[in-house]
PyMOL Python script that loads the backbone (N, CA, C, O; Angstrom):
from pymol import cmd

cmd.read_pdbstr("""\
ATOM      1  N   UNK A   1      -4.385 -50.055  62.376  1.00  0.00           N
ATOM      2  CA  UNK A   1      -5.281 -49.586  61.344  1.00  0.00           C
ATOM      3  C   UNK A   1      -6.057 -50.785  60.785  1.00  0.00           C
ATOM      4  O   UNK A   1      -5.341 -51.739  60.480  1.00  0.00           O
ATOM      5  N   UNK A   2      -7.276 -50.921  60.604  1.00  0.00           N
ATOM      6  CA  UNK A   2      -8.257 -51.929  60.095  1.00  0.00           C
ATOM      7  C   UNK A   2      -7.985 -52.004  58.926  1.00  0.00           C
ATOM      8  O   UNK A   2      -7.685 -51.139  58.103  1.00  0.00           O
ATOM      9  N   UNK A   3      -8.097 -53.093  58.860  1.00  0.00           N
ATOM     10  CA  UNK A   3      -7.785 -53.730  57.146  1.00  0.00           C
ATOM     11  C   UNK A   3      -9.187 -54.588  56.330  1.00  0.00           C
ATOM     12  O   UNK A   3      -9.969 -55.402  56.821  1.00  0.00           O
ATOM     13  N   UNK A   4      -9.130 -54.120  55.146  1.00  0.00           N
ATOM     14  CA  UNK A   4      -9.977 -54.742  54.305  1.00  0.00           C
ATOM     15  C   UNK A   4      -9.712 -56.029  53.990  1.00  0.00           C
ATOM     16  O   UNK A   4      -8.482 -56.002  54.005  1.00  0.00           O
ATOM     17  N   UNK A   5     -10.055 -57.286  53.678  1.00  0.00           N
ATOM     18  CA  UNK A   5      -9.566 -58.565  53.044  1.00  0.00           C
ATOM     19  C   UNK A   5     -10.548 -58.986  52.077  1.00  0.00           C
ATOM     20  O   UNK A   5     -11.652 -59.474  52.318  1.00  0.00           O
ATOM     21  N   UNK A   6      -9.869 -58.672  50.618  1.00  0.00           N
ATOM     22  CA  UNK A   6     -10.622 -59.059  49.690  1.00  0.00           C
ATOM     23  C   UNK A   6      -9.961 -60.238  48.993  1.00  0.00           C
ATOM     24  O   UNK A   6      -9.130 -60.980  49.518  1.00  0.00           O
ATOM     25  N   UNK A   7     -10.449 -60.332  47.684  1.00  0.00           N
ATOM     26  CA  UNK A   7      -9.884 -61.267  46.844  1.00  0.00           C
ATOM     27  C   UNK A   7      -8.241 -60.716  45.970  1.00  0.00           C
ATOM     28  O   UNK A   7      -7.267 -61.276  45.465  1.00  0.00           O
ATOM     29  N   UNK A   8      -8.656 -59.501  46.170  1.00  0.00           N
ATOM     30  CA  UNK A   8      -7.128 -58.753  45.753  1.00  0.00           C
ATOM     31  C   UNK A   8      -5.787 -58.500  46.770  1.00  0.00           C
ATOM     32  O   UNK A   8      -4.752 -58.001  46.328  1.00  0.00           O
ATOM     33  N   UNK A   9      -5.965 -58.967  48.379  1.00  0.00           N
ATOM     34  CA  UNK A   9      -5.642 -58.708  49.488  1.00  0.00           C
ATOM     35  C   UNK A   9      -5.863 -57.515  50.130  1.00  0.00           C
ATOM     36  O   UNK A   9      -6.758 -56.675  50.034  1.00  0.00           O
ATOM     37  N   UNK A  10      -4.520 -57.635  51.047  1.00  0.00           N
ATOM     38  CA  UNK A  10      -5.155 -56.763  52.439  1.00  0.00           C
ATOM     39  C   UNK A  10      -5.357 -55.044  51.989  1.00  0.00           C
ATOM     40  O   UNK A  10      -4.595 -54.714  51.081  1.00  0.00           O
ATOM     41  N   UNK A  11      -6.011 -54.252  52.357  1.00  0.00           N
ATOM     42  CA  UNK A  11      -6.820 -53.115  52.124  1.00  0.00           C
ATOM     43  C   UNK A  11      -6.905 -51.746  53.191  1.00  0.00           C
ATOM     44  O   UNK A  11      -7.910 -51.561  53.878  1.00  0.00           O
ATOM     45  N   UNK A  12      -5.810 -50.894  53.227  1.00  0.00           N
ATOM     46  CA  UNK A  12      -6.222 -49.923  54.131  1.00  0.00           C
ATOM     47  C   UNK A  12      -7.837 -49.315  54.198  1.00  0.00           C
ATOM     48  O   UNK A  12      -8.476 -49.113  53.165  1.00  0.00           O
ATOM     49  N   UNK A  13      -8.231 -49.132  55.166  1.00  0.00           N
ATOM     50  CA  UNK A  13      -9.793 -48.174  55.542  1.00  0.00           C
ATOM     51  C   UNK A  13      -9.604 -47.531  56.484  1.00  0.00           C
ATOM     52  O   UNK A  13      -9.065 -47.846  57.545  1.00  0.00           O
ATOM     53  N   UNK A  14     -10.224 -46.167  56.013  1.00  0.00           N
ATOM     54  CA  UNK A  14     -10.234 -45.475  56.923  1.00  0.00           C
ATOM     55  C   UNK A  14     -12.036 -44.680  57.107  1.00  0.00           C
ATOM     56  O   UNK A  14     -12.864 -44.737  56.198  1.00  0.00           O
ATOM     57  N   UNK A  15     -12.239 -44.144  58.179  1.00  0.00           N
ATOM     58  CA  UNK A  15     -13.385 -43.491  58.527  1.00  0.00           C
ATOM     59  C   UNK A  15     -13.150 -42.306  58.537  1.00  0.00           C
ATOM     60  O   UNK A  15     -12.128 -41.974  59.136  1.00  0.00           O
ATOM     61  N   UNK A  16     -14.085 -41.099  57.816  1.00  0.00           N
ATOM     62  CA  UNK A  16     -13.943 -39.990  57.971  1.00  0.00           C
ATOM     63  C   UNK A  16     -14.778 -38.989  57.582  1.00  0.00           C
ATOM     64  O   UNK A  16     -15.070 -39.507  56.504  1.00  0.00           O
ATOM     65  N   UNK A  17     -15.551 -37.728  57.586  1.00  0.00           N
ATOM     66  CA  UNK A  17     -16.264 -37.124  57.609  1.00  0.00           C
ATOM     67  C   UNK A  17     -16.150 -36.578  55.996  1.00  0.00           C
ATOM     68  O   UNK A  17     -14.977 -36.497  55.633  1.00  0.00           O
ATOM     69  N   UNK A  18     -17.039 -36.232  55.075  1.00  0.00           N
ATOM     70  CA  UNK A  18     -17.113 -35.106  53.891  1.00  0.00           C
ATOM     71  C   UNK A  18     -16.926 -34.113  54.150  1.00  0.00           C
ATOM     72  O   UNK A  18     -17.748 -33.446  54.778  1.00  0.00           O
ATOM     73  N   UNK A  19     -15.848 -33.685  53.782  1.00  0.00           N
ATOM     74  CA  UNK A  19     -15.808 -31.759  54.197  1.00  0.00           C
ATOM     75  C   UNK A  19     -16.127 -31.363  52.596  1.00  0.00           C
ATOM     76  O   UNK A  19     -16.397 -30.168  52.716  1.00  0.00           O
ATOM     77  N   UNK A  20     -16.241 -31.644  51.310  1.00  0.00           N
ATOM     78  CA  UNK A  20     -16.180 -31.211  50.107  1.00  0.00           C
ATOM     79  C   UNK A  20     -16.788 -32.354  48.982  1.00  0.00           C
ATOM     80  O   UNK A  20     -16.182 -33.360  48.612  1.00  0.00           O
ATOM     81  N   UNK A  21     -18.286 -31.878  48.500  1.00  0.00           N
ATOM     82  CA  UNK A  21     -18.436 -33.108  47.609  1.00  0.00           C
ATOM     83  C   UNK A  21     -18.396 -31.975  46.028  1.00  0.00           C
ATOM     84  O   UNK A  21     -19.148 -32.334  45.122  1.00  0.00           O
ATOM     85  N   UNK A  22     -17.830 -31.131  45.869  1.00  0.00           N
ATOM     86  CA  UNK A  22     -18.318 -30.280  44.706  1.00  0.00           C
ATOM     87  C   UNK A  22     -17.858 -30.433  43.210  1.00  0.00           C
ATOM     88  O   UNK A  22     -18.150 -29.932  42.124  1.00  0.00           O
ATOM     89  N   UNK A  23     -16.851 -31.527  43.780  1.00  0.00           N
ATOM     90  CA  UNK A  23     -16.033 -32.106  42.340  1.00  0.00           C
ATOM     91  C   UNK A  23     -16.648 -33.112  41.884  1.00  0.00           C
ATOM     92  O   UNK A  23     -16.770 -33.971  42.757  1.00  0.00           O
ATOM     93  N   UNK A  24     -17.156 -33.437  40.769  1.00  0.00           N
ATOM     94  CA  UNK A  24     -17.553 -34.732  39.797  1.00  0.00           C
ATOM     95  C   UNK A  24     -16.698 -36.097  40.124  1.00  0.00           C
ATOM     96  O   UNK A  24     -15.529 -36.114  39.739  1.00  0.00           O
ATOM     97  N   UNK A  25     -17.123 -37.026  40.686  1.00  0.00           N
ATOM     98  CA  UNK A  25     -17.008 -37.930  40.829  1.00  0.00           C
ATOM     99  C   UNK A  25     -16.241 -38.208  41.710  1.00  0.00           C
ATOM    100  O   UNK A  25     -15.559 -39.233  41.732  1.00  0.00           O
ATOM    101  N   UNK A  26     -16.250 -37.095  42.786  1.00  0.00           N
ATOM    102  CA  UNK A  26     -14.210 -37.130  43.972  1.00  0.00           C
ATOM    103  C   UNK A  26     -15.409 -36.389  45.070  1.00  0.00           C
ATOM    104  O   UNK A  26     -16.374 -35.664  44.830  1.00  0.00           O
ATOM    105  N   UNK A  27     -14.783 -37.008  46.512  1.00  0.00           N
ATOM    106  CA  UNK A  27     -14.977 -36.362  47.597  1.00  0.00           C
ATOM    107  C   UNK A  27     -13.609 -36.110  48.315  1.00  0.00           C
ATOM    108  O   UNK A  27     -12.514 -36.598  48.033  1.00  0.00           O
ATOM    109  N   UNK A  28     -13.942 -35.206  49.339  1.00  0.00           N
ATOM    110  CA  UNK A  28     -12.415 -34.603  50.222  1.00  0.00           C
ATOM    111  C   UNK A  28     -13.197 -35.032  51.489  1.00  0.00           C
ATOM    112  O   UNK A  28     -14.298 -34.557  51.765  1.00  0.00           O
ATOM    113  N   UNK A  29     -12.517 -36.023  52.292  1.00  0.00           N
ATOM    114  CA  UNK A  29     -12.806 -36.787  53.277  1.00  0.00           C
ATOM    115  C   UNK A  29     -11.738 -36.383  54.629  1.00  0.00           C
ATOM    116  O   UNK A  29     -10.572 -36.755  54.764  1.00  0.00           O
ATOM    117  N   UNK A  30     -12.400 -35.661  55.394  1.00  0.00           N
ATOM    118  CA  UNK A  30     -11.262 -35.534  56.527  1.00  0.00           C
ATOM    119  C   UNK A  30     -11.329 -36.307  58.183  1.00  0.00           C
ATOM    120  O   UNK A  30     -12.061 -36.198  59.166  1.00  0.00           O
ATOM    121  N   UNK A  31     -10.120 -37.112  57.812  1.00  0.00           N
ATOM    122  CA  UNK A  31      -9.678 -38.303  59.097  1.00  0.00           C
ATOM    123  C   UNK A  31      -9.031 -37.618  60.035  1.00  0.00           C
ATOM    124  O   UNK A  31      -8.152 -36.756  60.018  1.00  0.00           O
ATOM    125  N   UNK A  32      -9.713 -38.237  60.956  1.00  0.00           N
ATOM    126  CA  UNK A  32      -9.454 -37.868  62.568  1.00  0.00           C
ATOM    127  C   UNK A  32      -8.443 -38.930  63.445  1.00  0.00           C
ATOM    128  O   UNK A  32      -9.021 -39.982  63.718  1.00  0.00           O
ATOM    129  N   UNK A  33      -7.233 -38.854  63.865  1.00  0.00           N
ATOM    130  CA  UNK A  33      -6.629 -39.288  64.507  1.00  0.00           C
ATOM    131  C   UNK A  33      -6.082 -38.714  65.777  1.00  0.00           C
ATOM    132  O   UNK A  33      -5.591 -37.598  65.944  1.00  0.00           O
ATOM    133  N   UNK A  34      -6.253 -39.666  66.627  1.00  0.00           N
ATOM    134  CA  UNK A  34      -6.051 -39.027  68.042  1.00  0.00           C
ATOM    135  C   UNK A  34      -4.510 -39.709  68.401  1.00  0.00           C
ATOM    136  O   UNK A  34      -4.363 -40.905  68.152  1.00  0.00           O
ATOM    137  N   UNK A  35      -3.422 -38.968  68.960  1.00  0.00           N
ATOM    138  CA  UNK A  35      -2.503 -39.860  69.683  1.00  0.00           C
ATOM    139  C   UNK A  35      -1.498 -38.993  71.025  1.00  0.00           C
ATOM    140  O   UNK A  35      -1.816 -37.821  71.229  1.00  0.00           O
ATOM    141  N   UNK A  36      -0.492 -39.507  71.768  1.00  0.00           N
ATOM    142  CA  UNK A  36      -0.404 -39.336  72.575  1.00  0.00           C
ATOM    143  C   UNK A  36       0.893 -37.988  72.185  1.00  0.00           C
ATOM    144  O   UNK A  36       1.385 -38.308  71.102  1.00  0.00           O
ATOM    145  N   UNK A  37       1.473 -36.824  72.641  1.00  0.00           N
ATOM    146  CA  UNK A  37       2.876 -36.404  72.247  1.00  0.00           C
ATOM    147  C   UNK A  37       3.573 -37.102  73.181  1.00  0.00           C
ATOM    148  O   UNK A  37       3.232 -37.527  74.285  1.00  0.00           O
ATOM    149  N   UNK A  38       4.823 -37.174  72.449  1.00  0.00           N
ATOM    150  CA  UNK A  38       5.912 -38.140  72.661  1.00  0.00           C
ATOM    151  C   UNK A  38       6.624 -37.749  73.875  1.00  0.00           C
ATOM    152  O   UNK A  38       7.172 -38.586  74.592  1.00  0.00           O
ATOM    153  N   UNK A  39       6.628 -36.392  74.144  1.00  0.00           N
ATOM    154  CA  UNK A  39       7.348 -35.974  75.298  1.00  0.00           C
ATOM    155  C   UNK A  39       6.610 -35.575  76.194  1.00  0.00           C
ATOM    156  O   UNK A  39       6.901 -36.004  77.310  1.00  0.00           O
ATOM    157  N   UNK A  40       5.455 -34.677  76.105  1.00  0.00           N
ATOM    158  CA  UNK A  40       4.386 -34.036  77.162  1.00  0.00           C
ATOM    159  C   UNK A  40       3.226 -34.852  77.673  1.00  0.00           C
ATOM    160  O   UNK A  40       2.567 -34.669  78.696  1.00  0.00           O
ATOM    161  N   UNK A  41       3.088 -35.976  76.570  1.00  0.00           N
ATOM    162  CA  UNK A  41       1.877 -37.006  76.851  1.00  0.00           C
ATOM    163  C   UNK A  41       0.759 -36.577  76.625  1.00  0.00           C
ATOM    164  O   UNK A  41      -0.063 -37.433  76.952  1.00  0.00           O
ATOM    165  N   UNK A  42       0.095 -35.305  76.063  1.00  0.00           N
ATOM    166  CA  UNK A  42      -0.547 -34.412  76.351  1.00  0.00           C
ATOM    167  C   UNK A  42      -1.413 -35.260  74.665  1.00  0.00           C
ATOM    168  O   UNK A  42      -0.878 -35.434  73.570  1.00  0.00           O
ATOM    169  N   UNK A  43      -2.834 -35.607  75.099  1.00  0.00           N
ATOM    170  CA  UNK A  43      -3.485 -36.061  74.225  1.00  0.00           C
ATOM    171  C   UNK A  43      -3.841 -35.113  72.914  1.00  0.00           C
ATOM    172  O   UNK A  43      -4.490 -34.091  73.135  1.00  0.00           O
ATOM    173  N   UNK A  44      -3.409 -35.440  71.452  1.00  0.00           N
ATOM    174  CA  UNK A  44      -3.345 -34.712  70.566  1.00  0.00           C
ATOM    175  C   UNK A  44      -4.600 -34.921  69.750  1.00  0.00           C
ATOM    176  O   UNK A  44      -5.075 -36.028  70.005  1.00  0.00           O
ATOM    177  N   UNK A  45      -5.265 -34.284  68.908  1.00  0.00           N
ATOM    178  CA  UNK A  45      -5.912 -34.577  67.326  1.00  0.00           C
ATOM    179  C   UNK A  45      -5.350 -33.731  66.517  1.00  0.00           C
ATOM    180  O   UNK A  45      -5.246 -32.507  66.437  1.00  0.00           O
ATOM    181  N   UNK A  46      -4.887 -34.977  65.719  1.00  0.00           N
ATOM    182  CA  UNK A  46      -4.733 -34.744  64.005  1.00  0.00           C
ATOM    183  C   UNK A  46      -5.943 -34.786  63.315  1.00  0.00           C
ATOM    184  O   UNK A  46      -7.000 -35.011  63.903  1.00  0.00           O
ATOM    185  N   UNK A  47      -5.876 -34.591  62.125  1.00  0.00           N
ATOM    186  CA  UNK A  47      -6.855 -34.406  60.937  1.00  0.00           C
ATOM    187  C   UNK A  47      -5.934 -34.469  59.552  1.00  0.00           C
ATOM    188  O   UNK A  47      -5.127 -33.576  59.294  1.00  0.00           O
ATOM    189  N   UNK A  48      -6.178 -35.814  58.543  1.00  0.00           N
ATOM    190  CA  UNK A  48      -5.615 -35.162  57.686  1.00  0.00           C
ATOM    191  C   UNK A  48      -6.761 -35.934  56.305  1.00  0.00           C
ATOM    192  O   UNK A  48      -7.441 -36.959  56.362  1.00  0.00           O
ATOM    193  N   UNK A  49      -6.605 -35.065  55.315  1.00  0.00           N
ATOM    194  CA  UNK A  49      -7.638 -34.854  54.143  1.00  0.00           C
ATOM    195  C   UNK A  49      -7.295 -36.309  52.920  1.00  0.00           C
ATOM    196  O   UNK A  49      -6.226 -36.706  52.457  1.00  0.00           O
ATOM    197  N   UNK A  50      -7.956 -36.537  52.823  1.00  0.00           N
ATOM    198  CA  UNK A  50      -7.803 -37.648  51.671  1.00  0.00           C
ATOM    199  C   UNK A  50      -8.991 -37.230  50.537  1.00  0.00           C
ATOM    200  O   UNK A  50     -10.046 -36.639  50.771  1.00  0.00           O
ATOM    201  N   UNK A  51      -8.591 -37.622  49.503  1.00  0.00           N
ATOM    202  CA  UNK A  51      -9.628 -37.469  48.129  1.00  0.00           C
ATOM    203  C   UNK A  51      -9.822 -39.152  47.742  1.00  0.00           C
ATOM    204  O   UNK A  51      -9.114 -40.156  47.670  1.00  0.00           O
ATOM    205  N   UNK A  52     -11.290 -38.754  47.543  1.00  0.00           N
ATOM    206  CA  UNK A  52     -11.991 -40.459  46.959  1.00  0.00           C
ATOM    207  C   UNK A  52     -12.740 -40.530  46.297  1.00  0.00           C
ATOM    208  O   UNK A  52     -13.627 -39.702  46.089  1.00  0.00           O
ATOM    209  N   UNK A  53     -12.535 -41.759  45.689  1.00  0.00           N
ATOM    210  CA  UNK A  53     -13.586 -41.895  44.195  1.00  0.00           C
ATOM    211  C   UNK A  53     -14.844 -42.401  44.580  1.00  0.00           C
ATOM    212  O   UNK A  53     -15.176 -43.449  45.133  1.00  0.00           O
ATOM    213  N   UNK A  54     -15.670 -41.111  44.035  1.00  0.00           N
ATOM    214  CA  UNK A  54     -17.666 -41.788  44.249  1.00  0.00           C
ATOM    215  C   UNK A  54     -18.437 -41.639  43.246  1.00  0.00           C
ATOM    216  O   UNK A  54     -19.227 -40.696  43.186  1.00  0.00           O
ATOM    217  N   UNK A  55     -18.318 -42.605  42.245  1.00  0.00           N
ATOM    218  CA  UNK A  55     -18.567 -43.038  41.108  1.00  0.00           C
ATOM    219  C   UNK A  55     -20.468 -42.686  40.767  1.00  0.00           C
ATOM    220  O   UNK A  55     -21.029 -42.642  39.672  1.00  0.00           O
ATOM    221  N   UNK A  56     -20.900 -42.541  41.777  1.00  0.00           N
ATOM    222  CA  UNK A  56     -21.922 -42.490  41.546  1.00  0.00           C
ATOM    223  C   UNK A  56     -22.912 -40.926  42.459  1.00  0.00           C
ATOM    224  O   UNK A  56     -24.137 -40.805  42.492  1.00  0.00           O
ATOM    225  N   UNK A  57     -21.840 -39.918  43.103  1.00  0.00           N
ATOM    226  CA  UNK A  57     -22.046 -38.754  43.776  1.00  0.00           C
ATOM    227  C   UNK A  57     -23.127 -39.167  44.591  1.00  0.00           C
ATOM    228  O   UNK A  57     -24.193 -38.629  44.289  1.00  0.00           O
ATOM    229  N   UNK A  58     -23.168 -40.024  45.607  1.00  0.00           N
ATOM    230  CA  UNK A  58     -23.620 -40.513  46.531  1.00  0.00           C
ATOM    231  C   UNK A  58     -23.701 -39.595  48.120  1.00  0.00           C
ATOM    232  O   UNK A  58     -24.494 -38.936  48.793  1.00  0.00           O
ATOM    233  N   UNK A  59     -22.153 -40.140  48.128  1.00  0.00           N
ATOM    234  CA  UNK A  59     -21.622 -38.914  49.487  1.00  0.00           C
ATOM    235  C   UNK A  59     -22.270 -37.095  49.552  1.00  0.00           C
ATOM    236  O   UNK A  59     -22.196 -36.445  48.509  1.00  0.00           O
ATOM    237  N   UNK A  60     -22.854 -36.440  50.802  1.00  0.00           N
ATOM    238  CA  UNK A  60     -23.162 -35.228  50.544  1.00  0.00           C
ATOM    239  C   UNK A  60     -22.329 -34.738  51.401  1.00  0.00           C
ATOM    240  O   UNK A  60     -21.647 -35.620  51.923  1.00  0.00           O
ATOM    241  N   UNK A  61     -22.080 -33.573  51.798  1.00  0.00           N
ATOM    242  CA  UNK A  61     -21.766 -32.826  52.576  1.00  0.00           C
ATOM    243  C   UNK A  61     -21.849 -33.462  54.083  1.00  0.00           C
ATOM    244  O   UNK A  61     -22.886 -34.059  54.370  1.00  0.00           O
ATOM    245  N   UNK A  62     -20.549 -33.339  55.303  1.00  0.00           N
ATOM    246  CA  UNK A  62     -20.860 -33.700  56.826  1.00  0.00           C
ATOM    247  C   UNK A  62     -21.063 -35.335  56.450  1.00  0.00           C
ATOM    248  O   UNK A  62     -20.516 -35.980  57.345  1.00  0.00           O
ATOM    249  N   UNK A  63     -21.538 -36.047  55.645  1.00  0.00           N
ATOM    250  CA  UNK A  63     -21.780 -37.534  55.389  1.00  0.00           C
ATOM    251  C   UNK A  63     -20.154 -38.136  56.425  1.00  0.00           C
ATOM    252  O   UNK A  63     -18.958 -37.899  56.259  1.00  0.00           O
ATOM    253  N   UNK A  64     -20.758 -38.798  57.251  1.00  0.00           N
ATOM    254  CA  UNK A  64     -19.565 -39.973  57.878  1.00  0.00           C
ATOM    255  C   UNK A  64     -19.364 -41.111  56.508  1.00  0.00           C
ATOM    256  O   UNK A  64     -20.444 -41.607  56.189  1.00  0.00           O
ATOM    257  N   UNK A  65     -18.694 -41.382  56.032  1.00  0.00           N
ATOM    258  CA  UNK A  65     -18.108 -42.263  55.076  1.00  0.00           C
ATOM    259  C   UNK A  65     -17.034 -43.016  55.362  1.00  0.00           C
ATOM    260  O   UNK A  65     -16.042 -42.373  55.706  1.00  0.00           O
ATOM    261  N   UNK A  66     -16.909 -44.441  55.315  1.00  0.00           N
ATOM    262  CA  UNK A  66     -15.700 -45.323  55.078  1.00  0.00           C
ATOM    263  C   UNK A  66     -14.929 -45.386  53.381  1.00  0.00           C
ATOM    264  O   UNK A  66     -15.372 -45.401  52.232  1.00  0.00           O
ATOM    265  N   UNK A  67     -13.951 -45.404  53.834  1.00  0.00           N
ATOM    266  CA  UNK A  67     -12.839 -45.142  52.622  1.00  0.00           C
ATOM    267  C   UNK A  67     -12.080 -46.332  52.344  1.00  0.00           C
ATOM    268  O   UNK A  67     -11.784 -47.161  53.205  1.00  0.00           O
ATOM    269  N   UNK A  68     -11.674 -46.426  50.741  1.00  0.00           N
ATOM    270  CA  UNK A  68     -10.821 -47.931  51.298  1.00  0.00           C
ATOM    271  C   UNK A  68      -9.601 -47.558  50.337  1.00  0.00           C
ATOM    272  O   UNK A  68      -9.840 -46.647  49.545  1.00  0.00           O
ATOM    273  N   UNK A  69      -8.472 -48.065  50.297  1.00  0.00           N
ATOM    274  CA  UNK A  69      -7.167 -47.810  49.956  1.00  0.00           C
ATOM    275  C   UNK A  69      -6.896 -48.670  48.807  1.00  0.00           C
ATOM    276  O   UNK A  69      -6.524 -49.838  48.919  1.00  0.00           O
ATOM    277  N   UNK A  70      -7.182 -47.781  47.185  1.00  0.00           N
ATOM    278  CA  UNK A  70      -7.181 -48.562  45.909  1.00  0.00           C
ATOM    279  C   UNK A  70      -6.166 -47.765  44.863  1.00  0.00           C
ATOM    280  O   UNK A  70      -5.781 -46.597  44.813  1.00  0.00           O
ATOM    281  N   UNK A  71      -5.919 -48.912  44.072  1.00  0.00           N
ATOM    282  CA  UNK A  71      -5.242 -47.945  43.025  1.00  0.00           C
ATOM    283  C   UNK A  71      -5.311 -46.491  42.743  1.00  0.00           C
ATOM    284  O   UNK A  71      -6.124 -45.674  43.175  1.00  0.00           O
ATOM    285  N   UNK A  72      -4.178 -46.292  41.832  1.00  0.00           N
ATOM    286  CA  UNK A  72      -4.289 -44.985  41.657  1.00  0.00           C
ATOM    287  C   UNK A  72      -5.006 -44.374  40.940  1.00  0.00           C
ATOM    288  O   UNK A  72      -4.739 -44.617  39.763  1.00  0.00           O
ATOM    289  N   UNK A  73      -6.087 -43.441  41.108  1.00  0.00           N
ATOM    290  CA  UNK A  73      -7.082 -43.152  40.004  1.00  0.00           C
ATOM    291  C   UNK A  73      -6.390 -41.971  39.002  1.00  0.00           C
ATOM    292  O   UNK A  73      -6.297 -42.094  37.780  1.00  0.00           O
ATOM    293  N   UNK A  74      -5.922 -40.794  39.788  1.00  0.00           N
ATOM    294  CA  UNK A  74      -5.671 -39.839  39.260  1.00  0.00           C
ATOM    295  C   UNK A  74      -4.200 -39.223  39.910  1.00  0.00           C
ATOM    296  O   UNK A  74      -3.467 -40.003  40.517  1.00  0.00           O
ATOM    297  N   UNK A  75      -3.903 -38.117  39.785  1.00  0.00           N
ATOM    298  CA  UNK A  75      -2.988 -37.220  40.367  1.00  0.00           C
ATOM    299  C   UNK A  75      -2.898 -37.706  41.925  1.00  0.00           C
ATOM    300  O   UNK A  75      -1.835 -38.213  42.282  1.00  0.00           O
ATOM    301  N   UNK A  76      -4.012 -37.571  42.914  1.00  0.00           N
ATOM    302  CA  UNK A  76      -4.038 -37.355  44.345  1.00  0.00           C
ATOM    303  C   UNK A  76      -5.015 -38.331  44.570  1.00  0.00           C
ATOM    304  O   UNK A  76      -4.796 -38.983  45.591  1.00  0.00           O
ATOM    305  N   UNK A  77      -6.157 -38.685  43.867  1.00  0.00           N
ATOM    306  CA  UNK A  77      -6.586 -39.788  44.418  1.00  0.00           C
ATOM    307  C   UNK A  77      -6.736 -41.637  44.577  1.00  0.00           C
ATOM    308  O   UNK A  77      -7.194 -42.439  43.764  1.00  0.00           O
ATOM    309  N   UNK A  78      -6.145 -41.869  45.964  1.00  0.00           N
ATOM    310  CA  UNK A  78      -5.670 -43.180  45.740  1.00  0.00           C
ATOM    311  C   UNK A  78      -7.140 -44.119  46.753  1.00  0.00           C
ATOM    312  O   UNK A  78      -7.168 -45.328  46.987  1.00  0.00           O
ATOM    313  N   UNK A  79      -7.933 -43.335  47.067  1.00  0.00           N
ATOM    314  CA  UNK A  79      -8.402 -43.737  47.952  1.00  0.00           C
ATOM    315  C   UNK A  79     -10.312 -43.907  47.031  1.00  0.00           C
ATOM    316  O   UNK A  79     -10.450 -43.394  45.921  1.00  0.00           O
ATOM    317  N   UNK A  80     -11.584 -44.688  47.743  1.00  0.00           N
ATOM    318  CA  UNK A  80     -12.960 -45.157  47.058  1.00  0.00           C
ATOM    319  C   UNK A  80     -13.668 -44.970  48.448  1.00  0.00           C
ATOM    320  O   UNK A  80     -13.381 -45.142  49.632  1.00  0.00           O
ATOM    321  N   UNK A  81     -14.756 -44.525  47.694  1.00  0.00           N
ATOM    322  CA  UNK A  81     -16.147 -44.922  48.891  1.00  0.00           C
ATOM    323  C   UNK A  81     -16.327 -45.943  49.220  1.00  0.00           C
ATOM    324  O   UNK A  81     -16.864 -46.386  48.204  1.00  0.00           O
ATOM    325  N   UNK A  82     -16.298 -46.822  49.968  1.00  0.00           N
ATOM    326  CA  UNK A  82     -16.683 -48.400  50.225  1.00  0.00           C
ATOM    327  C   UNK A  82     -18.548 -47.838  50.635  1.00  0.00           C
ATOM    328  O   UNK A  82     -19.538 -48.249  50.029  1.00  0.00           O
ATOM    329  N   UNK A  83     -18.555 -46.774  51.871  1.00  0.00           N
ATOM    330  CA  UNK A  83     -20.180 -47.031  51.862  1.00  0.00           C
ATOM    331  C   UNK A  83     -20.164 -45.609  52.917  1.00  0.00           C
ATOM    332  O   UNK A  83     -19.260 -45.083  53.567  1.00  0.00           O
ATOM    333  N   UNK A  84     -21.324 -45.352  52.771  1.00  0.00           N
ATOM    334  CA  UNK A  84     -21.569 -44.256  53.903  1.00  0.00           C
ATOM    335  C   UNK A  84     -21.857 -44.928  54.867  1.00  0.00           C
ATOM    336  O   UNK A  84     -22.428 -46.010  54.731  1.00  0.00           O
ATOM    337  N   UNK A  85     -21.440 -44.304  56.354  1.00  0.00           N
ATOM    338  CA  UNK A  85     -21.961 -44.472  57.641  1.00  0.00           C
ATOM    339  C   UNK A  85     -23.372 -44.230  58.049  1.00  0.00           C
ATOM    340  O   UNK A  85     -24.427 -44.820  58.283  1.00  0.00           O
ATOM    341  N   UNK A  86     -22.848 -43.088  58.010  1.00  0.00           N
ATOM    342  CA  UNK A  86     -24.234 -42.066  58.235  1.00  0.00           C
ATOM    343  C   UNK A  86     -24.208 -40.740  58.034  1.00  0.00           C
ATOM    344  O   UNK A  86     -25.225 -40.069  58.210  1.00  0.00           O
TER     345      UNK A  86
END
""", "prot")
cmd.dss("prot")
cmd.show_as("cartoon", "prot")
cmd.util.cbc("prot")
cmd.orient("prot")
């Protein structure tokens, strides 16, 4: 997993699509992971949903967005917009 390196240290990121910008200041970002099953070998995708802080409702809908792994803001969200993709 790619890591951020700031002045605060190392930094999970992840890449992942907007499925939900309708909440004030939070997007629902869904990550795509591909891996192998353990017994059949049989190439899998996962998907799983993260919530992130976008301080400024930037992110729209389908937006590819990078995410980065920050304190805790609220209840569920631990995760920030670093920047849109595309």
């Amino acid at each position: 997993m790619p890591r951020v390196n700031q002045d605060r240290g190392t930094r999970k990121q992840q890449i992942g699509v907007v499925v939900s910008d309708k909440s004030d200041k939070t997007i629902i970002v869904r990550v795509k992971r591909v891996g192998k099953h353990p017994v059949y070998g049989k190439v899998i995708k996962r998907y799983s949903k993260f919530k992130a802080h976008d301080p400024e409702n930037k992110a729209k809908l389908n937006d590819q967005v990078r995410i980065v792994e920050t304190r805790p803001l609220s209840k569920e969200k631990r995760w920030r917009l670093a920047e849109i993709v595309k």
